[in-house]
N, C-alpha and C positions, 0 to 999 in steps of 0.2 A: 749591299744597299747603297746605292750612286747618290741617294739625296736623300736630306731629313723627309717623312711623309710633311710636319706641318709645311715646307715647302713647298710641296706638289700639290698640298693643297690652296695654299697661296697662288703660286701660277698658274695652278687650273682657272682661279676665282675671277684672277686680275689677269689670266690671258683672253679670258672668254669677256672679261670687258673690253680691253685695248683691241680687241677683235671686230669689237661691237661699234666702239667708237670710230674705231677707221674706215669702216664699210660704213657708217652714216655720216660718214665726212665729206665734203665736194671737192676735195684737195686731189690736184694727182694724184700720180702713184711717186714720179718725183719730189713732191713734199713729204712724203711719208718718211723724210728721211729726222723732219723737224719733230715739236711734238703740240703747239700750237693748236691743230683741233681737239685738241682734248678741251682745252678751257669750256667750250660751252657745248660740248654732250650730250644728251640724253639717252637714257637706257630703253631698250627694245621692249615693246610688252612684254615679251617672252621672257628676257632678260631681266626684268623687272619681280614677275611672278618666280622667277628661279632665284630671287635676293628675298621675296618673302615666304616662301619653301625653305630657303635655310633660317631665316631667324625662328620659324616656326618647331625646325626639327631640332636645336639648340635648345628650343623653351622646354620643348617632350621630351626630345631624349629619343622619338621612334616620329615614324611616321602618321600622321591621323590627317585623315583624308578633309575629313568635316572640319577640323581646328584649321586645318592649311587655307578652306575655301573662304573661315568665317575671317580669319585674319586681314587676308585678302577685301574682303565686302566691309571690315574696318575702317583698312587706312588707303585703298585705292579701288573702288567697287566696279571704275570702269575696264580693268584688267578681266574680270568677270567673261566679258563677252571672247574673251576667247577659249571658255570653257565648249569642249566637245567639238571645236571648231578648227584647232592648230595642224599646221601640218607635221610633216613627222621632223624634220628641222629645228620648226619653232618648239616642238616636245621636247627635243634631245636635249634645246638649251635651258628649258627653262627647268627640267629635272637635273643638272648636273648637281646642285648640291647633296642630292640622294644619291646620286651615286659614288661619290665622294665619303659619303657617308657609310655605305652599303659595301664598300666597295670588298672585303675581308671576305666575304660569306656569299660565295657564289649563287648559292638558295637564296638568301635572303636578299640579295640585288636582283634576282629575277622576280621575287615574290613580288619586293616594294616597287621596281621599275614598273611592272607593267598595272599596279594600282594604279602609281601616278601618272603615265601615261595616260592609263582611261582617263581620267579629268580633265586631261587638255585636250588631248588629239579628237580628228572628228574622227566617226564611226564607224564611217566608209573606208579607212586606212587600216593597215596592220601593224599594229603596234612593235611588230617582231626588228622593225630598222630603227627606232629611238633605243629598245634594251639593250640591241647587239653593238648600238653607239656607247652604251654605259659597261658593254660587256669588253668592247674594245678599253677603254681610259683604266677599267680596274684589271685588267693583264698588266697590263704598265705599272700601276699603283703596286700591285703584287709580284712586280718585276717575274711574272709566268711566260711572256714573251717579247719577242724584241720587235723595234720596228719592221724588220725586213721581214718578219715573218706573222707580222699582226694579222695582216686580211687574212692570209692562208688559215692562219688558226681561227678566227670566227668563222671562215667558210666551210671548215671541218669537223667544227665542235660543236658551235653555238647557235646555229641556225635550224628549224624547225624541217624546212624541204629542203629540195636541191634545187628543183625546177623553181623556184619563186620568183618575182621580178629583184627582191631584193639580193638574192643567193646568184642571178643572173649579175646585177649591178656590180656586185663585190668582184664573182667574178673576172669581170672586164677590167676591175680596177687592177686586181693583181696581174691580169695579164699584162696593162701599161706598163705598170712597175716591174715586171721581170723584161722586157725586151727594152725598158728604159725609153718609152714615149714620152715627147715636150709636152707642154703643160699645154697649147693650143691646141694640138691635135689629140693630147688627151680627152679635153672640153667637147669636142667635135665628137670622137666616139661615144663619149656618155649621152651626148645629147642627141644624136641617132640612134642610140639603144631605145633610150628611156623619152619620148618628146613630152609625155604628158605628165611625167613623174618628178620625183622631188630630187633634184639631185644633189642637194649641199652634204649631206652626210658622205657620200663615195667623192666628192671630189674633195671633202675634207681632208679625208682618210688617205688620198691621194697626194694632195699638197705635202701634210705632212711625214706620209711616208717616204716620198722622193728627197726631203732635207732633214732626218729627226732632230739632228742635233743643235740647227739654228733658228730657232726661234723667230727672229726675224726676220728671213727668208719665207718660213714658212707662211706666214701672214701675209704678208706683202706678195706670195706668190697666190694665196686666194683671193684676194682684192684684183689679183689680175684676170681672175677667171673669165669676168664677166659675167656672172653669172650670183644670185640675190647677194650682195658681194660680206652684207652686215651675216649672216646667214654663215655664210662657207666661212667669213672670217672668224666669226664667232665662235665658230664649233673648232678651227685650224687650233684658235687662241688658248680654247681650254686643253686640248689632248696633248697640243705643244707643251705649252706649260703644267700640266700636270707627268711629263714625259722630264722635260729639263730642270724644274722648279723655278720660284722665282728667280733665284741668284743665273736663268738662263734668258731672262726678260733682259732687254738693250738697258742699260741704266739708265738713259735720256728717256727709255719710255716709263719706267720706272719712276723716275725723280718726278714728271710730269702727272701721273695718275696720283701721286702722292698728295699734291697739290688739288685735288680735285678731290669731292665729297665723296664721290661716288667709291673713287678709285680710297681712298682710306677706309670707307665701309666694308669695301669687299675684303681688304687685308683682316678689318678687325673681324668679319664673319669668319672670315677663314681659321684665323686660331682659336674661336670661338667654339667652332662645329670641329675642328682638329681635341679639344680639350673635352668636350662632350664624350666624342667616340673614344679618346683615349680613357674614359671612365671617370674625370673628374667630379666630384663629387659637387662642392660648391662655388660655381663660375666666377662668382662675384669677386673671390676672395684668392682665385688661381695669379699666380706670379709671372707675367710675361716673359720675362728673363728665365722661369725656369721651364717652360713650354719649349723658348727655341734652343735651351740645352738640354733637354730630354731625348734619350734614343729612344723612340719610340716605333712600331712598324707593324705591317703586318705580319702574321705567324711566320717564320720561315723565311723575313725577307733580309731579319740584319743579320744572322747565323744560323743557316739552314742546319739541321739535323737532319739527313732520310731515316736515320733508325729509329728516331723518336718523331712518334705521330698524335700532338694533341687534337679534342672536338676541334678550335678553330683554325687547322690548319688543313680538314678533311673540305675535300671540295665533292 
């Protein structure tokens, strides 16, 4: 086990924000070295609907599709209109809390991913590139496989055809990453692959499979893509951070989201929906102190046993 889970779910929370921030920032890519647009921010719809999808799954305890929409038409109704309407992108981000959540129970992330999918994505899409983005973050979560060999394992296991556009995309992406293609002329091949397609998921997936370990690299090399840049960085920011955990977030970005409402929400959701799925019983009254010293994990991820096979460690 490389890192606490409440960690990784931290970094997933507040990488898929600093993600978010810096692809809606007008700053170079030279500034990004500061942290100054953070101060005045705003969160993506998408990004917004995947912060009221975790308070929601906090309050249940599970998924419920109707509680998520009414919560939503509550406290921000114009988020609404991007119901049935998202691309698959704007799905993958705004379901990352569920699969953080889900992430244990192979069944059970395909079950919930592709509910909540339907909800946002339009109809015309396949939902199969948002689940195999959640199917990607939880190998990681469940340390089942490592960066160099992410895509190969979705394109082996998790995908539905072989011929698909998106089983096509992934492809190309792994072929970048084994003959070690730049990130320009990687941007070039996807965009001649795919001209009318969504491509922030494979070049996500691309950014940070070519650096896993640095966090800030990784981000900074999706802002360079050109390409929807809040989008690619978004989705870089969560897999990163859910790959490295917080303590692999730069501390200047760190120290700077802290400072910001948004960026202290997504920390307290995070040990929130960490405390939930760990089984805690009454939120209210759980000890933060004793949340980030708890070993906690998936089945099998802080001391594997092959000879002992419990229900949730069976995939």
């Amino acid at each position: 086990m490389r890192y606490s889970l409440l960690r990784r779910f931290e970094g997933a929370l507040l990488g898929s924000l600093i993600g978010n921030f810096w692809g809606n920032s007008s700053s170079t890519t030279a500034s990004h070295q500061n942290a100054r647009p953070f101060a005045n921010q705003m969160l993506s719809l998408e990004s917004e609907i995947g912060f009221l999808g975790c308070a929601s799954l906090i309050s249940r305890g599970k998924l419920n599709r109707e509680k998520w929409l009414e919560e939503i038409h509550l406290k921000k109704d114009s988020l609404l209109k991007l119901k049935n309407s998202a691309s698959s992108s704007e799905t993958a981000i705004a379901i990352l809390p569920a699969i953080l959540f889900f992430h244990e129970s192979p069944s059970l992330l395909r079950e919930n991913l592709a509910i909540a999918a339907s909800i946002w994505q339009s109809p015309d899409l396949d939902t199969a590139e948002a689940i195999a983005w959640g199917e990607a973050i939880a190998l990681l979560l469940r340390e089942k496989s490592d960066p160099r060999n992410l895509v190969k394992t979705i394109l082996n296991n998790y995908l539905p055809t072989e011929n698909s556009p998106l089983s096509q995309k992934l492809a190309l992406v792994e072929t970048l990453l084994t003959k070690k293609i730049n990130l320009d002329r990687a941007v070039r091949e996807l965009s001649g692959q795919s001209k009318s397609q969504d491509l922030a998921i494979p070049l996500a997936l691309y950014c940070f499979c070519t650096t896993p370990e640095d966090f800030r690299l990784c981000v900074l090399r999706a802002l360079q893509t050109g390409y929807a840049p809040a989008k690619v960085a978004a989705l870089t920011g969560a897999i990163a951070g859910a790959y490295n955990s917080l303590s692999g977030i730069p501390l200047r970005w760190r120290l700077a989201t802290k400072k910001h409402e948004l960026g202290r929400k997504a920390l307290q959701l995070a040990a929130s929906l960490f405390a939930v799925w760990s089984g805690v019983y009454q939120l209210e009254n759980t000890n933060e102190q004793l949340l980030t010293s708890a070993a906690v994990g998936a089945g099998g991820t802080i001391k594997p046993r092959p000879q002992l096979q419990i229900i949730s460690q069976r995939e």
